[in-house]
N, C-alpha and C positions, 0 to 999 in steps of 0.2 A: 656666630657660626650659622645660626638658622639665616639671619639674615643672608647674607653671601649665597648659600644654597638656592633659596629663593630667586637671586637674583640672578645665579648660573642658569638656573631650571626656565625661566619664567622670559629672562631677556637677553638669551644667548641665541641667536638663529637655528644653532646645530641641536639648542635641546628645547624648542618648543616646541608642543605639541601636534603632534601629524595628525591633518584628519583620517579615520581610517573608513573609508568609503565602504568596506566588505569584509567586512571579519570572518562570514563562512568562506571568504573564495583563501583567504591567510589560512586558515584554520584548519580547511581541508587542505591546502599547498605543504604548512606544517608538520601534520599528522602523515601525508605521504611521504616528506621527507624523515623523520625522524622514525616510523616504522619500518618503512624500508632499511635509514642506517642501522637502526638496533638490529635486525636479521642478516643482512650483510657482515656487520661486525661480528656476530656473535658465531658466525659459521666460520666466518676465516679464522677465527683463533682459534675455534676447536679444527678445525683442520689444518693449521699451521704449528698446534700440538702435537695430534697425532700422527705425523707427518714429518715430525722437525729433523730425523736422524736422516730421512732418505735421500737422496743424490739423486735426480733426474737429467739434469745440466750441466751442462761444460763450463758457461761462460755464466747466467744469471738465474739462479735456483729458481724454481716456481715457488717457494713455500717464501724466500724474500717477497718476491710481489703480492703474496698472500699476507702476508705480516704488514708489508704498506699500507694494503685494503684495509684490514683491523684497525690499525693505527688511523687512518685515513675517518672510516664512519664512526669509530670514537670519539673522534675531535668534534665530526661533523654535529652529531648527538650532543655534545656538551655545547658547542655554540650555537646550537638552532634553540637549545634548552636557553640560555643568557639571553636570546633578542627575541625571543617571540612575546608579546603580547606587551611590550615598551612602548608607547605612546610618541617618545622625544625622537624626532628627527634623525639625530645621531644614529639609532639603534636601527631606523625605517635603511640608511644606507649603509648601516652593514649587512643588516639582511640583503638588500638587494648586493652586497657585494660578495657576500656567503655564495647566493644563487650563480652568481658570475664564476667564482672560482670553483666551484661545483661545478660546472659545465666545463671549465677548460679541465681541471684536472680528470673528471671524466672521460673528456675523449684523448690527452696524451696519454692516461694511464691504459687507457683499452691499446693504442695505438703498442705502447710496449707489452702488454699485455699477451697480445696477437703475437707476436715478433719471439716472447720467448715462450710462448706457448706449441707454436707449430713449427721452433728450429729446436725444441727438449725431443728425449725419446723417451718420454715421461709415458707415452701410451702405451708403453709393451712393459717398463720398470713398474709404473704403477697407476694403474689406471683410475683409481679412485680420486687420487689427487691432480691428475690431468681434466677429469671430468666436474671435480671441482671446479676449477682456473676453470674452465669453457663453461662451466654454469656462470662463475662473475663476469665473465665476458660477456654473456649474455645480457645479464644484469644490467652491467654500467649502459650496454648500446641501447637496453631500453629506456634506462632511467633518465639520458640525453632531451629527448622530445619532450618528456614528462617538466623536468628542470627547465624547459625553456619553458613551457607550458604555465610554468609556477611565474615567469617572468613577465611574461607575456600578461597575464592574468590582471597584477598588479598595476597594468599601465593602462588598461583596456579603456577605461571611464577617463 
């Protein structure tokens, strides 16, 4: 069995070892993403808690898109937890493919975000929870630059 291992690890393309040119430019790319999702995540479920009985919307509740956001920097959190600091190739393009899908889900999430943010009458029912939603709106439009930032980074050398 070791043997095999070895020879997965050692003389497969996809799992030898990546040089890693910049472990503080990873390290700090890391640490903003996974701070950021842990505060993200941890506010929308408490406000998709507090929040879960109220009716703002006609057609697409705000506290659903608030629950995807949770669900969303959850995931992100555990996956950025699985590939940061793996050496093998493999793990170097799921990270960069995290970053990828991170940026697109970012901007169609903002894009629906906006749409059921500013057709709710969530501002006069409840404004705590409309001023939430337009805090993560905020959020996601800035996290954008940042996530390419983190991509960008990675390719520089």
């Amino acid at each position: 069995m070791k043997f095999i291992l070895n020879f997965i690890f050692e003389k497969m393309p996809l799992f030898k070892a990546v040089e890693n040119s910049s472990f503080k430019t990873n390290l700090l790319n890391y640490l903003m993403i996974c701070f950021s999702s842990i505060f993200e995540a941890v506010l929308s479920y408490v406000f998709y808690f507090l929040y879960l009985n109220e009716t703002c919307s006609n057609h697409f509740p705000i506290q659903t898109w608030i629950l995807v956001n949770a669900i969303y920097f959850t995931s992100s959190i555990g996956l950025n937890l699985f590939i940061f600091g793996n050496k093998y190739r493999i793990f170097a393009i799921l990270y960069d493919l995290n970053l990828i899908i991170e940026i697109s889900f970012n901007i169609v999430w903002s894009v629906v975000g906006s749409v059921v943010l500013f057709k709710s009458n969530c501002i006069d029912i409840n404004p705590n929870i409309w001023g939430f939603a337009l805090f993560s709106l905020l959020f996601y439009w800035i996290s954008i630059p940042f996530l390419a930032w983190a991509i960008i980074t990675r390719y520089k050398n």
